[in-house]
N, C-alpha and C positions, 0 to 999 in steps of 0.2 A: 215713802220716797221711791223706793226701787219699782214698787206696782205704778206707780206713775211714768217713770222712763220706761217701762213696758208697753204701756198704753196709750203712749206718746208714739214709741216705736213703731208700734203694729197700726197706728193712726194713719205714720207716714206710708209706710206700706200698703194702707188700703187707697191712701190717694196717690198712688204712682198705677197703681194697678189700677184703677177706675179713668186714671186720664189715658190709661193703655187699650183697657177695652173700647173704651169708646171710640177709635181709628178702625172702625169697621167692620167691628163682629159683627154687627149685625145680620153680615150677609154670611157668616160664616152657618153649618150645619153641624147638626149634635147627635148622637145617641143615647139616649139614660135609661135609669134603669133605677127605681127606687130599691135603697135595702138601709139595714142598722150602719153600713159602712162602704165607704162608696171609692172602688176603684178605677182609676183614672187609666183611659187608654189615649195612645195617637199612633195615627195609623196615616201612611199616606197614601190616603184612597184614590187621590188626584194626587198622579205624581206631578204636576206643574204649576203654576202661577203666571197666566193673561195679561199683562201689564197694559192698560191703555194711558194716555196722558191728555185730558182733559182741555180746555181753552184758556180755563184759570190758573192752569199747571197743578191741579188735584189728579190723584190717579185711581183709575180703575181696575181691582185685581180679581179678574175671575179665576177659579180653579178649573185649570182642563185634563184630558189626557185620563180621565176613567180608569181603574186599574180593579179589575175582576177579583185579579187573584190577591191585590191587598184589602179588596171586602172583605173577601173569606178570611184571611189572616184577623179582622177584626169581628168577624162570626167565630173562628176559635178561643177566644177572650170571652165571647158569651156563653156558648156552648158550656166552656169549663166553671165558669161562674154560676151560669143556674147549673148544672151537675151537682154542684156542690151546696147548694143551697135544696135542690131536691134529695140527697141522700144527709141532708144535715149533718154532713161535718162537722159543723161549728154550734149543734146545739140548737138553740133557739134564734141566734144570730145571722142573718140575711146578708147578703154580696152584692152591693147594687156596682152599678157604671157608667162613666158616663166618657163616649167615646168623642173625640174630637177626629178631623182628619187637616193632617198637618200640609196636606197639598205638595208634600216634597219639599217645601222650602221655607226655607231659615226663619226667615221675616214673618210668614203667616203662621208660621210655631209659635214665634212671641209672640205675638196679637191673640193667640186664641189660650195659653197658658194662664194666664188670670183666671179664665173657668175655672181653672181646678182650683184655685188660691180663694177666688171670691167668697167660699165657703166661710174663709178662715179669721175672714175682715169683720164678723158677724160673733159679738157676744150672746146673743138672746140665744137660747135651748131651743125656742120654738122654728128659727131656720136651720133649712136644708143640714146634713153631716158634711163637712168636710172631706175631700176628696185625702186617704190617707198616704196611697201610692199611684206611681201613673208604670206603664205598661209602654214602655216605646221610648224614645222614636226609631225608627228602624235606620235611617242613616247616621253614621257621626258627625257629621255634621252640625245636622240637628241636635243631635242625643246631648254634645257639648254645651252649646248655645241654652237649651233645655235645664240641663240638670243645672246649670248656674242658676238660673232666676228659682226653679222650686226650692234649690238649696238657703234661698232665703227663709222657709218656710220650714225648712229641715224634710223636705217630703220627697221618699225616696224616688228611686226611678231606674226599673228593673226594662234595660233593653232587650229585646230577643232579635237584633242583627246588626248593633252598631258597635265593631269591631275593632276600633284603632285602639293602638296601647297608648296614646296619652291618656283615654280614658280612667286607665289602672292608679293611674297618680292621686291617690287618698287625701292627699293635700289639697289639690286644687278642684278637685270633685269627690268630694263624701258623701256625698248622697248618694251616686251613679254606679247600679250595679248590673249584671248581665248575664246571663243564661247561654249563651255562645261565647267561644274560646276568640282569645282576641288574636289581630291581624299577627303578629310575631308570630304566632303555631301557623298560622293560614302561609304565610311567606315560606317556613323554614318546611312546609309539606311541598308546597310547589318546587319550590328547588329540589326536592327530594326526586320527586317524577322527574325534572330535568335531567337531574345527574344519574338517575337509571337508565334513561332512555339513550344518553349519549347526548341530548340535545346541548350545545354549546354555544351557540349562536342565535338567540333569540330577541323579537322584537314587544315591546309592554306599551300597552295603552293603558291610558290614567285618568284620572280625573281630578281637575282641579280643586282639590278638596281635601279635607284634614284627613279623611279614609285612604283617598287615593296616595298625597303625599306619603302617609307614613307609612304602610304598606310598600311602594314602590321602593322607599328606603330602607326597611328589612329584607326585600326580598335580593337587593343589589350587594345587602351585606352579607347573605348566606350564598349568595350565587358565586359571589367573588373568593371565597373560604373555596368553591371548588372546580374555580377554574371557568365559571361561564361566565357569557358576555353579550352584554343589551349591544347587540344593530342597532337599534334604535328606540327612544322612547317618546310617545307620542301623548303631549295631554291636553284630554278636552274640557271647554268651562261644565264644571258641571251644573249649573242652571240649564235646564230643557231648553228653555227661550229666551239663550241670551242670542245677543244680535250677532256674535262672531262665531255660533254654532255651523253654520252653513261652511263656512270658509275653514272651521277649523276639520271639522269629518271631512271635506277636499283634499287638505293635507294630510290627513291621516292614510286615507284609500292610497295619493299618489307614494308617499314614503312606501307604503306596505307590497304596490308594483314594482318599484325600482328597487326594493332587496329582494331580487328572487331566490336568492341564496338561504333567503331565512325562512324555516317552512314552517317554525313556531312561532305562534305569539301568546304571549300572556297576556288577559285585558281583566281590567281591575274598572271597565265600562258601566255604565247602568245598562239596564235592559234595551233603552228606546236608543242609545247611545249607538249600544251594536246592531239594533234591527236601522239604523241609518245608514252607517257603513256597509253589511251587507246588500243592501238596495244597489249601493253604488258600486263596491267591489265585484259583486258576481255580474257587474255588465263587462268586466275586463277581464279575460283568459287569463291577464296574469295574477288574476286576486283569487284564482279557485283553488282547492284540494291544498289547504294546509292545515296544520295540526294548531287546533284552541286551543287553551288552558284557561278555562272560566274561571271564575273568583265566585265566593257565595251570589253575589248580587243578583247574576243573570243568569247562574249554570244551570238553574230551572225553570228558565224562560221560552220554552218553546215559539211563545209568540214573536218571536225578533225575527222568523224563519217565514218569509212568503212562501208558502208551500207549492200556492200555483201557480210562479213561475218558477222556482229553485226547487231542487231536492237535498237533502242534507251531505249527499254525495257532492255536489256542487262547492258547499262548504272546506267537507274534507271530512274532519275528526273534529270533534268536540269532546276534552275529558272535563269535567267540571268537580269543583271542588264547593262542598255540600256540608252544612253541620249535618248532625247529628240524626237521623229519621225517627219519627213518632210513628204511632200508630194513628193510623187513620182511619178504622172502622167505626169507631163513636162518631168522628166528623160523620162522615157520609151517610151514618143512619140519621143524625142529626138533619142534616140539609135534606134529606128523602123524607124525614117528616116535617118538615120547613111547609109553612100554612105557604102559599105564592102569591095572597090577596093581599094588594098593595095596602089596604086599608088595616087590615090589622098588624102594620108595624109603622103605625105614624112615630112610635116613639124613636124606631131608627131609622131616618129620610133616607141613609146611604143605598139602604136594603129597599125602602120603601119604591125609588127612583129606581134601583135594578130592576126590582120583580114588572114594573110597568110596563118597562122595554122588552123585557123580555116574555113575559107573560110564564104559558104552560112550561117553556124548557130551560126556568130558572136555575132549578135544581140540580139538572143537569150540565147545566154552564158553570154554574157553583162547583160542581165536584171535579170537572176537569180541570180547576183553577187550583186545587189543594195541592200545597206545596208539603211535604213528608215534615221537615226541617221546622217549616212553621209552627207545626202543629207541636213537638217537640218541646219547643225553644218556647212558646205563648204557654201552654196549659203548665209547664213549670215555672214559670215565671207565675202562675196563678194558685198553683201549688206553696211554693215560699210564702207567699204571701199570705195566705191560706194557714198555714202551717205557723208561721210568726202571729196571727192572730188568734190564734187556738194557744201558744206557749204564754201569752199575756193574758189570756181572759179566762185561764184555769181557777184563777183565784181571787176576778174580780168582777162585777157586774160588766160588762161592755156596753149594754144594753140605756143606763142612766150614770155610768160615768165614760164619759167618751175617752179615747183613746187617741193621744196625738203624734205627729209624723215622726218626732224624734223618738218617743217612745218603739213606735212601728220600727222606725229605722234601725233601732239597737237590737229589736229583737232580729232582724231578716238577718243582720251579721251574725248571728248566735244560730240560727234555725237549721235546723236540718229534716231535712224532707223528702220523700221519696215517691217514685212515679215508674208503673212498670217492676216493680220490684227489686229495686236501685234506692240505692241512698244516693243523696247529692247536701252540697254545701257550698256557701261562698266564700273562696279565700279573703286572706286578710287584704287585697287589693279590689273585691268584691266582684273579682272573673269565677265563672265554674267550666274552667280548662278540659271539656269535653274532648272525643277524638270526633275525627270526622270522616264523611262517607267519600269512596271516589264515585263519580258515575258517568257513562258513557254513551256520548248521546250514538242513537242506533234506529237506525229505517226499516221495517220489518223486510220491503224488497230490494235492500242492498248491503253487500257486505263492509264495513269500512277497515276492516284489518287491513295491514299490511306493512313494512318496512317503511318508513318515516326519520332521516335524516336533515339534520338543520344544525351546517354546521359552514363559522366563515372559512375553514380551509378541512377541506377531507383530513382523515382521520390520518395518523401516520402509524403506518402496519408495525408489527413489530421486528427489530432492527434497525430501526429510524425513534430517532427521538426531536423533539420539540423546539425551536431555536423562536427566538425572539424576533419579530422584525420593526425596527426602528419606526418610529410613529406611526402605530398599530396597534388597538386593542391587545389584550393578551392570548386571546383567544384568537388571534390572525396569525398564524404563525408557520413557520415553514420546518421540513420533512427531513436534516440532514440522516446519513445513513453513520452509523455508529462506527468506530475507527477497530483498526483491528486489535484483537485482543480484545475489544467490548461488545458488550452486547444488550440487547434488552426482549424483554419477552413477551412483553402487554403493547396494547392500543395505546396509543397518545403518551409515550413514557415519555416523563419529564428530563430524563438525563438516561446516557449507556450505563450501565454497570459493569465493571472490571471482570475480566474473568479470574476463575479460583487458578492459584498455583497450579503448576503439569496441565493447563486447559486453554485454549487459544481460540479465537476465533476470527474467520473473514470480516473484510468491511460490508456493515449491514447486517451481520447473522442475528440471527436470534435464539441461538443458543451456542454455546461454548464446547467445543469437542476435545477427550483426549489427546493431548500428544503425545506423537508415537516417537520412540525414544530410536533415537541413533547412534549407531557408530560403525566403526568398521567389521563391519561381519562375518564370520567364517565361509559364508556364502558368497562374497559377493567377489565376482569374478576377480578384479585386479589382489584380491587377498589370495585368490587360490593361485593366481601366477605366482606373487612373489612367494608362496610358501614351495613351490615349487621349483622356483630356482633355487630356495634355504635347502630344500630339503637333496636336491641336487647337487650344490655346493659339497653339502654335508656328505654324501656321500663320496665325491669324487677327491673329499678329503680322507677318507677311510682307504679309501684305494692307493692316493700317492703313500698313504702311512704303510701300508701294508705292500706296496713295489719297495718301498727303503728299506723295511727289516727285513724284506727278502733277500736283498742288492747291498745288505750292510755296512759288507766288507768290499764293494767293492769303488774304485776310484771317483768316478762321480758321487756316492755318497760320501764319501770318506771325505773330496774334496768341498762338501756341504755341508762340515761341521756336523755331522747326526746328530748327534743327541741336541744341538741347538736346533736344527731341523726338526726334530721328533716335536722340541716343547710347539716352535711354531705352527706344527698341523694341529697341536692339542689346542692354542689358544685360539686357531682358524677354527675348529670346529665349536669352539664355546663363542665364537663373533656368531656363525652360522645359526648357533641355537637360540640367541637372545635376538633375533630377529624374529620368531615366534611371539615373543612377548609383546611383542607391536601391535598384534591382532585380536578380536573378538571381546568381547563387553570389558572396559577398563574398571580396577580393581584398583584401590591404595597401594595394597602390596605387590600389584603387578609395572603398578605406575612405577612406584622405585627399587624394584630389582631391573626394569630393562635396561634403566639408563647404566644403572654401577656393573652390571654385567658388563654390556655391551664395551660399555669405559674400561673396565679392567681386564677383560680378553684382549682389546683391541691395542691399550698400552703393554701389555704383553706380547704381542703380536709383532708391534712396531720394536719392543724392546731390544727382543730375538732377533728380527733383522740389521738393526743397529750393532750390534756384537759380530756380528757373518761381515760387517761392512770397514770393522776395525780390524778382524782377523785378516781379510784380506789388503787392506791397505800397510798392515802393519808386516804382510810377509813382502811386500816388492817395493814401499816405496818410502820406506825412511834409511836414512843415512845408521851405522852401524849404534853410534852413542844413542840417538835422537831411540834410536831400537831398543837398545838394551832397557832403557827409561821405562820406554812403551811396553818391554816384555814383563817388567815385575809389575805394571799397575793392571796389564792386562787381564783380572780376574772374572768372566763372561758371567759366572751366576751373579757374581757378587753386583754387576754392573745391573742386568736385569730384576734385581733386589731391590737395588738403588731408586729406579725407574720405576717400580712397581710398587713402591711407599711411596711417592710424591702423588701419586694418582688418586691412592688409598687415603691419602690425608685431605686431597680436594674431597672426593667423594662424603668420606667421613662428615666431614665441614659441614655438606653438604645436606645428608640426612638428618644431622642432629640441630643443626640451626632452620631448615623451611623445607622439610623431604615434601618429592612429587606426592599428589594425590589428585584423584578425580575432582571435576568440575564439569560445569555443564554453561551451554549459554544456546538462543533461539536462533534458529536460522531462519536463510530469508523462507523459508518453506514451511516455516510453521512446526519446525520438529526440532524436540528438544536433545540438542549434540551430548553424550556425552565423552569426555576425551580426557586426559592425561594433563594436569600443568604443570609444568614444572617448576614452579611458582619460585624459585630464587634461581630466576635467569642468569647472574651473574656465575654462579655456580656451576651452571649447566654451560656457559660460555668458556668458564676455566679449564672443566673436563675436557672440553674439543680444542681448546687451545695446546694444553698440556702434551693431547697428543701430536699436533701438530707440530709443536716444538721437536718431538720426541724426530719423528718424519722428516721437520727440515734440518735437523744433523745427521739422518740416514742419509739424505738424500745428497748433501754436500760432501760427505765422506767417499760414498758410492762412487759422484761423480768425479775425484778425487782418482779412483779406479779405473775408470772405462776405459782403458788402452792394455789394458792387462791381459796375457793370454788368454782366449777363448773356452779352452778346458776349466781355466779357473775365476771367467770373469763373471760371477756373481752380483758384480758390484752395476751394469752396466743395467741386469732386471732390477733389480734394485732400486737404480733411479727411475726406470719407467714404472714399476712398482709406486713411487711414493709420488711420481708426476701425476698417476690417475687419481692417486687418494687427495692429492691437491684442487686438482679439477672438478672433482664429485662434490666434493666437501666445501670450495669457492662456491658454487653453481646452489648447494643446500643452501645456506643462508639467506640468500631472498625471496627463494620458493618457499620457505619454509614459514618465512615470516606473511608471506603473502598469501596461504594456502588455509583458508578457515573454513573448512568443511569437514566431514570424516576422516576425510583421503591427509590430512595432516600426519599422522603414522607412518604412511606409504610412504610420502616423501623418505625421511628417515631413515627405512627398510630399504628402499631404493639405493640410497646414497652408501650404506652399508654391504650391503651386497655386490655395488661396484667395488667397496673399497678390498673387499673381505675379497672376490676372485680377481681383481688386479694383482693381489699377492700371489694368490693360490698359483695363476698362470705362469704370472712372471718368475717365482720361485721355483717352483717346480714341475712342470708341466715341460719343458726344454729337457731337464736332467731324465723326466720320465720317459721321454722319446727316444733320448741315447739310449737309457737303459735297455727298453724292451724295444725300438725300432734300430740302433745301433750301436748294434754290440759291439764292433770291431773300435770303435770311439773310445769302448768302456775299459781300455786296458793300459796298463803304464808304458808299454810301447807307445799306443797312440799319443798317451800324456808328454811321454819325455821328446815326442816329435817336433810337437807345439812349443812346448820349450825351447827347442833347439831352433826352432825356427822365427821364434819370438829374438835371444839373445842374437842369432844372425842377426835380423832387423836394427836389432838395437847397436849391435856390432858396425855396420856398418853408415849407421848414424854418428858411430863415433870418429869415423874414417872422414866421412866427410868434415864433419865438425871442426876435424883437429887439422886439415888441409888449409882448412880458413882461418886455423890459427882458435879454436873457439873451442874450447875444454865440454863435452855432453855431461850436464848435469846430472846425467840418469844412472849415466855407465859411464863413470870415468875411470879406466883403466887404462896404464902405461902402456899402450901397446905397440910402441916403439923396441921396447926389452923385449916383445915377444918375437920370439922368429914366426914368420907368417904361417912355414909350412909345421911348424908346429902345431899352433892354433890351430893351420888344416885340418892337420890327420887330427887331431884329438878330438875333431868335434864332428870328424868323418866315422871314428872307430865309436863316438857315443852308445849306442846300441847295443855295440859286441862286446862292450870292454865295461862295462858299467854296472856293476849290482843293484839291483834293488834294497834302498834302505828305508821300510816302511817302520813307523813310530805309528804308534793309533795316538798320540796325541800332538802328530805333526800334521799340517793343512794339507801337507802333500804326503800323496800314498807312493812316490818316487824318489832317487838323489838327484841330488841338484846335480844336471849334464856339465856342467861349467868346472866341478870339483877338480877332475886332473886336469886341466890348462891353467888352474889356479896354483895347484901343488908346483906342477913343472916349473911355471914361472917365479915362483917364489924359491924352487930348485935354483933357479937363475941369480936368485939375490935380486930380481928384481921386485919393484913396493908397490901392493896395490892399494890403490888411493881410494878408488870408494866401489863399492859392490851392495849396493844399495838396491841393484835390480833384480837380486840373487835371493832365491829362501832360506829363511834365518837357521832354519831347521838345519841347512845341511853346510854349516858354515861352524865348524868346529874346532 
């Protein structure tokens, strides 16, 4: 039963194929070659197919379009077969073949593939072998089309040029196997030369065909992995003679003039494809000198090139992408002993028809047609084959029991074979993934090197990165320049890169420079001023220290509290010294000693004067009770103690909850500040206020004073004293805040240095003048004049006063009870009549001039009501 649905099968089979041949073999031609087993070639000798259409609507299809160099390719298929049959490889066993020529196209493939089949349709021993493998077809197109119907038959079919990876698909062609690497390696090399070359903007010609398609789509999917971008893709039918060939090479030429920007193109062309567009292209200036990238098909096609009117300079560059190269000395010795008499190779018409044409310089037209790749790619495809029939007939007659295509087939998967002294094998997809050659076409008299750019927008230098522009390939793209503080280093960078910490850079750069670190310098002029006025200060505080202990004992100092004076120049020169600390590279510990220096000198400073400012108010202008109060609480250290823990306990706060320390931040210059923060503002707000406080109760008490005898009015510097430190110190505040550069210290220094010699001056620099410019000033005569001339004043304020009826608040005394010329003389005889009663811990180094007009009149029984303007000192 089962041998009957076999035979039933192979029935149908042979009448599908008989009603196939019959559409017109007949006119088709053959080359054979008797042996024990008979290898199948297709080769297309004619690359094209004549279409005529008859009156009946029958068609006429001639093969035209001669193709030299794929005789040869099927003179390699002979060559290797009789080689192998004259060094008996195989034994006793012969290698016959029998060549078809597939005419380039599809349709005349299947009409002439039952040749190889017809063997098969035949049970008697006594016909023909069985054709067991075929050898082709060179395009995929065909090779497809092809291995389908053989695969009916199980009979393999070893390509050496048809490249598409559907081919690899073991499912839907099992039979079809190939000796050249398929189009996926061919694609992922071309983009390889793109993206070394820089090229990013290129243009692909195609061909309408399962080769062209699938190729055009690996090479769009490795180009786009790196950035390039098809201008344009152009695809032609690929039938030679179809009717919309003319019209479609017009559009291909005009696209190819109007991108002049694109200096690459890729063509995935046939050979006659590109010798058409050439013809037309190099009639236009703008279709010359750009840069090819051949595909296998045509990179070896010299003939596409009218030599006599072009030069390949005309062209430009052509790099062509090549399988694998054979050796080609056996060819060429081969075709050198090639008989050229047409008559002894009737058995091959291809050859027979050449040698006619050409006669004596057959040979020589033959070998300039030998393609390296050919040669390669055929004699191992003949080797495998070769090779699988030798692994099956080690153990069996071949000879009387034949050998069938599934058989063959199983072994060519398993075979391994070697050419050149290389092993080779077919993967399980039945590719042998060879590398392949680059090669460049080259004119003996012209050079074609040279710099070759094709790109849709120039390259963007480094510093400039890459931006997108909106409905644009990606590859169209625009140059901006990198922002500051980025940068990039390469051609065409895809984005800036940040620069590294301490490293800045311009807009645009392309590299990142150190910054140079800033701050207030010991060099830099405004620091050597104000360290000169500290250090001036400082000294001119040494000097008034040293006029005082000179002058110790006498009335101006005396009248200046010394020893509160003394601490004052000490705390002026510790203001003076912590303005140092303002300057040259900030330090943690520099950061918070200037501030609590400066704070606790400076509230010592202000302390001191505040005590000078009670002493004096407390000897002339309180009423006697309101005094007495005032004289026990009166303790000057104890008050300065006071004053100098509230400070000490801001400060404190201050350090242990968020103490200064360095920070840094960029300026607009690119240079990294570093400076002092003081980082708990509040704190540092408290310190200036505290002192502030401290100053406006000096300054209220002081002015409290200012009418007070000149000898003793203290109080009058005092208030211009704390007026300047108001003024400075207002005026710091918004400078201060507003001032973000180095020079932020200076302010500071500035503001202190006013505040520190408004004292120095106002305090002492008057007393140092009487000293050493007026000495006649400096005596208690002079003092007790002032005096005397102060109470006159005051005296006769009380005369008027009391005319109007209006009691003087200052000095109210009954001086009604006084007989006038008393009061006279006693404040005439002051001078002569008066001792000196010095106390060193009385404000005044004199008695009080008023003492006997007070006794006298109190001699009188008359009541003094209030002496408030009188010093306490001498009121006993």
């Amino acid at each position: 039963m089962d041998s009957w649905r076999k035979m039933k099968h192979s029935f149908s089979f042979c009448i599908f194929f008989v009603v196939l041949s019959h559409h017109g073999t007949k006119s088709f031609e053959q080359a054979t070659a008797e042996g024990d087993i008979i290898i199948g070639g297709l080769f297309p000798i004619h690359e094209s197919v004549n279409v005529t259409v008859n009156y009946d609507g029958s068609e006429n299809q001639i093969c035209d379009r001669f193709s030299t160099a794929n005789l040869v390719q099927s003179l390699i298929m002979v060559q290797a077969l009789e080689e192998i049959n004259q060094k008996q490889e195989l034994g006793n066993l012969t290698l016959g073949y029998l060549i078809l020529d597939s005419c380039g196209d599809v349709t005349t493939s299947l009409r002439i593939i039952p040749s190889f089949m017809r063997g098969n349709c035949n049970t008697s021993a006594q016909q023909s072998s069985p054709v067991l493998a075929v050898i082709g077809g060179y395009y995929s197109e065909i090779a497809i089309a092809v291995t389908r119907l053989l695969n009916l038959e199980y009979i393999p079919e070893i390509s050496y040029g048809a490249t598409s990876g559907l081919l690899s698909d073991k499912t839907r062609f099992p039979s079809f196997m190939r000796t050249v690497p398929q189009d996926d390696h061919q694609a992922h090399a071309i983009s390889e030369i793109l993206d070394d070359n820089g090229w990013t903007w290129v243009g692909v010609l195609t061909t309408d065909s399962e080769y062209g398609r699938y190729i055009t789509e690996r090479l769009w999917y490795y180009t786009n992995q790196k950035g390039i971008c098809f201008a344009f893709t152009s695809v032609l039918p690929d039938d030679l003679n179809d009717y919309s060939m003319k019209k479609s090479i017009e559009s291909t030429v005009k696209t190819i003039t109007d991108n002049e920007n694109v200096s690459v193109i890729v063509s995935f062309a046939k050979p006659d494809h590109m010798m058409y567009i050439f013809q037309k292209l190099l009639n236009d200036p703008q279709g010359t000198r750009r840069v090819w990238l051949a595909s296998d098909i045509w990179s070896q096609s010299p003939e596409i090139l009218n030599t006599k009117k072009h030069t390949l300079s005309d062209i430009g560059t052509i790099i062509g992408i090549t399988f694998k190269s054979g050796n080609t000395t056996k060819l060429e010795r081969y075709l050198d002993d090639l008989d050229e008499n047409p008559n002894h190779h009737k058995n091959n018409p291809f050859l027979s028809t050449f040698l006619k044409q050409h006669g004596l310089t057959s040979s020589e037209k033959l070998k300039t047609m030998i393609y390296p790749f050919a040669v390669f790619s055929i004699e191992l495809a003949v080797k495998a084959i070769a090779q699988a029939v030798e692994d099956l007939c080690t153990d069996r007659d071949c000879k009387t029991k034949r050998l069938s295509p599934l058989e063959l087939r199983g072994a060519l998967r398993k075979a391994k074979f070697h050419m050149d002294g290389k092993n080779y094998s077919f993967d399980p997809h039945g590719d042998l993934n060879d590398e392949y050659d680059i090669i460049l076409w080259k004119q003996t008299s012209e050079s074609l090197d040279g710099n070759v750019t094709s790109r849709c927008t120039d390259s963007c230098q480094p510093g400039y990165s890459k931006t997108s522009v909106s409905g644009q390939p990606r590859c169209c793209y625009q140059c901006e320049p990198c922002a500051e503080n980025y940068f990039s280093n390469t051609t065409d960078s895809e984005k800036c890169n940040p620069c590294e910490k301490n490293y800045y850079s311009l807009k645009g750069s392309s590299t990142c420079l150190p910054r140079k670190i800033d701050f207030l310098k010991w060099g830099d002029i405004y620091l050597i001023v104000l360290l000169s006025f500290t250090s001036l200060g400082a000294v001119l505080t040494i000097v008034v220290g040293i006029i005082f202990l000179a002058h110790w004992n006498t009335p101006v100092v005396r009248s200046s509290v010394g020893p509160i004076s003394i601490i004052l120049l000490l705390s002026l020169m510790i203001t003076f010294t912590s303005v140092i600390l303002f300057g040259g590279p900030p330090n943690s510990y520099q950061c918070q000693a200037r501030q609590v220096v400066f704070g606790l000198s400076f509230t010592l400073c202000v302390s001191c004067i505040m005590v000078k400012s009670f002493k004096i108010v407390l000897a002339f202008e309180f009423d006697p009770d309101t005094q007495n109060v005032l004289k026990k609480l009166y303790k000057p250290y104890l008050i300065i103690a006071v004053c100098m823990a509230g400070q000490v306990v801001i400060v404190t706060t201050w350090l242990v909850h968020s103490p200064p320390s360095t920070d840094s931040e960029i300026t607009k210059d690119n240079m990294k500040l570093i400076f002092c923060s003081e980082k708990l503002i509040p704190a540092f707000g408290a310190m200036l206020a505290y002192i502030g406080l401290l100053a406006l109760i000096c300054f209220g008490v002081a002015f409290k004073g200012r009418k007070l005898p000149d000898s003793y009015n203290d109080a009058k510097f005092i208030t211009f004293a704390m007026l300047i430190y108001f003024i400075s110190w207002i005026i710091f505040g918004p400078v201060y805040v507003n001032v973000t550069d180095k020079y932020i210290p200076a302010v500071e220094m500035v503001v202190i240095l006013i505040s520190a010699y408004g004292i120095l001056f106002c305090q002492f620099f008057t007393k140092c003048y009487i000293i050493l410019c007026k000495k006649e000033a400096n005596t208690e005569k002079a003092f007790r004049r002032e005096i005397r001339n102060y109470s006159m004043d005051r005296k006769g304020s009380e005369d008027e006063l009391s005319s109007k009826g209006i009691e003087n608040p200052t000095l109210s005394l009954s001086l009604e009870s006084f007989p006038n010329s008393q009061c006279s003389d006693s404040i005439t005889d002051w001078g002569s009549t008066s001792q000196p009663s010095v106390s060193s811990n009385s404000l005044f180094p004199v008695s009080n001039p008023q003492q006997n007009i007070l006794q006298d009149n109190l001699k009188s029984s008359k009541t003094l009501k209030r002496v408030s303007s009188l010093p306490p000192s001498l009121i006993k």
